[in-house]
N, C-alpha and C positions, 0 to 999 in steps of 0.2 A: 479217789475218783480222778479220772485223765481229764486234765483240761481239752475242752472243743479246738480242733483245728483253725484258726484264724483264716475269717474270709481273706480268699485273694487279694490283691490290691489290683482296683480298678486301671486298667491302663492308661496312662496318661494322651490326652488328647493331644496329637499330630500338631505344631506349630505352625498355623498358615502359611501357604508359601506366597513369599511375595511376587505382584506383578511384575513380570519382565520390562525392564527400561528398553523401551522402542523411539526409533527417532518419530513414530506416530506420535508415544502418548510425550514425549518431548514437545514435539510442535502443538498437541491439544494445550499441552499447559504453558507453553511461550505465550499461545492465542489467548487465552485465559487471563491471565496477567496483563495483555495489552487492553483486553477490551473490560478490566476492571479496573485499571491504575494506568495505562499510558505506555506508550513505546519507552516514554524516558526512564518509565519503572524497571525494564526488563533489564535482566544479569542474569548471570547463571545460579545466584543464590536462590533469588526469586523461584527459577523454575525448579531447580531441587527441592524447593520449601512447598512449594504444592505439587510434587510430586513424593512428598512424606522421604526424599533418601537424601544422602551427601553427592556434594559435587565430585568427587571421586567416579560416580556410577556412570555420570554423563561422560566420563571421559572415553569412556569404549565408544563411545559415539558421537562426541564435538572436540575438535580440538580448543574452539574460541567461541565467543558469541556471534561472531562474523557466521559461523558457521550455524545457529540459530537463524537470526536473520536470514541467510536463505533456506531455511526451511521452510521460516515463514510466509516468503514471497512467494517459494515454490507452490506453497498450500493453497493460495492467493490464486494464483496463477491455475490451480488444478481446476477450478470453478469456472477458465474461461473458456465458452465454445468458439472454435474459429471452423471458419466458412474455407470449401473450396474455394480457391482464388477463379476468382470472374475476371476478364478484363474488362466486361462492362458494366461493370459495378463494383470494381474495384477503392474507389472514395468511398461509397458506402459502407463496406465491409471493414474497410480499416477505420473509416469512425464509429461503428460498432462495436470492433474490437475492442480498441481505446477505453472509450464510453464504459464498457464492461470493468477493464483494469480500473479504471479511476470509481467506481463504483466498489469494486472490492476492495480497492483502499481505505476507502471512505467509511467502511464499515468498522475498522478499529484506527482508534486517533495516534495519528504520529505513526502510523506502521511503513507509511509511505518511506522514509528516513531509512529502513533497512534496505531501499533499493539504491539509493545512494552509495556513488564513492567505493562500489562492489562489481565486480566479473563474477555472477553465476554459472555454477556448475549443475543447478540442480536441474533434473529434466524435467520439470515441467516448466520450468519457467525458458529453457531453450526450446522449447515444445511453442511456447507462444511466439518468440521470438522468431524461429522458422516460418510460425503462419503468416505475422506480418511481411517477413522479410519473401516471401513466395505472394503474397497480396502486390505486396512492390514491384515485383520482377512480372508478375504478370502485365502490369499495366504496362511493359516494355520500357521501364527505367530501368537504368545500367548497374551495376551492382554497385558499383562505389558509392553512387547519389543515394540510393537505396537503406547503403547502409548507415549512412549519415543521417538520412531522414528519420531511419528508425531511433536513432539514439537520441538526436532531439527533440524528437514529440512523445519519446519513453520516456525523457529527462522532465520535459514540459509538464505530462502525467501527474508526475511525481511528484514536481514543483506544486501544481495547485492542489493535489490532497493533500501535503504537508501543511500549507498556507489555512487550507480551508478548517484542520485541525488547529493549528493554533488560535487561528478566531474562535473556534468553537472553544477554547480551554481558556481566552481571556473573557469572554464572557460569563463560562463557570466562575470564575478565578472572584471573590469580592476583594481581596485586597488589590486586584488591577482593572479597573473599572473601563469600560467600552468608552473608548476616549469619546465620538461623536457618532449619532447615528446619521442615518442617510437625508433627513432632514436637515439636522444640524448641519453636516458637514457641504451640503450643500448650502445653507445659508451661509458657511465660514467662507468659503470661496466666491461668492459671492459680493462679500462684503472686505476683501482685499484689496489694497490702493489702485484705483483705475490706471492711473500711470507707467503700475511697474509691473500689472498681471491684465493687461487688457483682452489677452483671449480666453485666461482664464475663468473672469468675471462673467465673458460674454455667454462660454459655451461652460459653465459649470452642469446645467443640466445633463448633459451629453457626457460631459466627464466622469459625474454620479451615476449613471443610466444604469439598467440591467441586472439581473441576478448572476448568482456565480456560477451557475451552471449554462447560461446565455452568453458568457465570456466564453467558459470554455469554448461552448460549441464554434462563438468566434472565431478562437485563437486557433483551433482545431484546422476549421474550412480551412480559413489563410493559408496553413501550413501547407495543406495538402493540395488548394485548389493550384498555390503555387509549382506542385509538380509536374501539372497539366504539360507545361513548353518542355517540361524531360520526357516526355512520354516518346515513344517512337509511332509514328502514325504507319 
């Protein structure tokens, strides 16, 4: 008697194919990494490791991490609306703008640091950069003061969301303990030798005063109320 014909063999099921590496899901998973471990966590190991591939893959698309970092501002940067320039309303619109930058910083700690120490090429973050630098020129400042102005109240920015993350990471931190609170550190200057800190002692209040967002806005005016005598009438 013939033996039966042997069932077919079921075909083997298609091997998934993998997601395409994009400088999108690159910058989702730098973001990812910052706003779960820290700017200081980021490498390109990192981002391949939660992107499931080797650092090989990223290369068709970073040469460095320099080159992450402005992805990430760039993404930063994508988030912020600018305004037709006004020239009468110009201070407003660039404390706005500001405002908005140091708020998306502020969203993932220590992210500020990748705008440091860098010339972006990416466009959206020259995207912002025009708006300011078109906010300035409106108000009939000269292009040179302009562009000065933009770099040091960009630099400013960037300064207090960096600052404002590290206070936030030593206070996580229990092996680095919040040296004094605003109480305390007001009583410590306070209680300083009359002789050798006598305006310190006097105006300690003044010294301690504010929150860190009432500084800003401070440092901010100052900056800009100062451009008032560049202005062209």
């Amino acid at each position: 008697m013939a033996a039966e014909p042997a069932e077919p063999a079921e075909p083997a099921e298609p091997a998934p194919r993998k997601t395409p590496i994009t400088l999108e899901r690159i910058t989702d998973a730098a973001l990812q990494v910052v706003a779960t471990e820290g700017y200081d966590a980021l490498t390109i190991r990192r981002v391949t490791n939660v992107l499931g591939t080797g650092p090989s893959s990223l290369y068709a698309h970073i040469a460095t991490k320099t080159d992450i970092d402005d992805l990430l501002i760039g993404r930063l940067c994508s988030e912020i609306t600018l305004p037709d320039p006004d020239p009468a309303t110009w201070q407003h619109q660039l404390r706005d703008v500001y405002a908005q930058l140091r708020d998306q910083y502020l969203k993932y700690p220590g992210i500020s640091k990748a705008a440091l120490a860098t010339v972006s090429a990416n466009p959206e973050t020259l995207r912002v950069s025009e708006g300011i630098f078109a906010i300035l020129l409106s108000a009939g400042i000269d292009p040179q003061t302009a562009a000065w102005t933009m770099d040091a109240i960009t630099l400013y920015v960037a300064a207090y969301a960096l600052e404002l993350s590290l206070v936030h990471h030593r206070r996580k931190d229990p092996t680095t303990p919040w040296l004094l609170s605003h109480e305390a550190l007001t009583a410590h200057l306070t209680s300083l030798p009359e002789a050798t800190f006598p305006q310190t002692r006097r105006h300690a209040a003044a010294l301690t005063s504010g929150t860190g967002h009432q500084r800003f806005d401070f440092a901010l005016t100052l900056l800009i109320d100062n451009l008032t005598s560049q202005t062209k009438s």
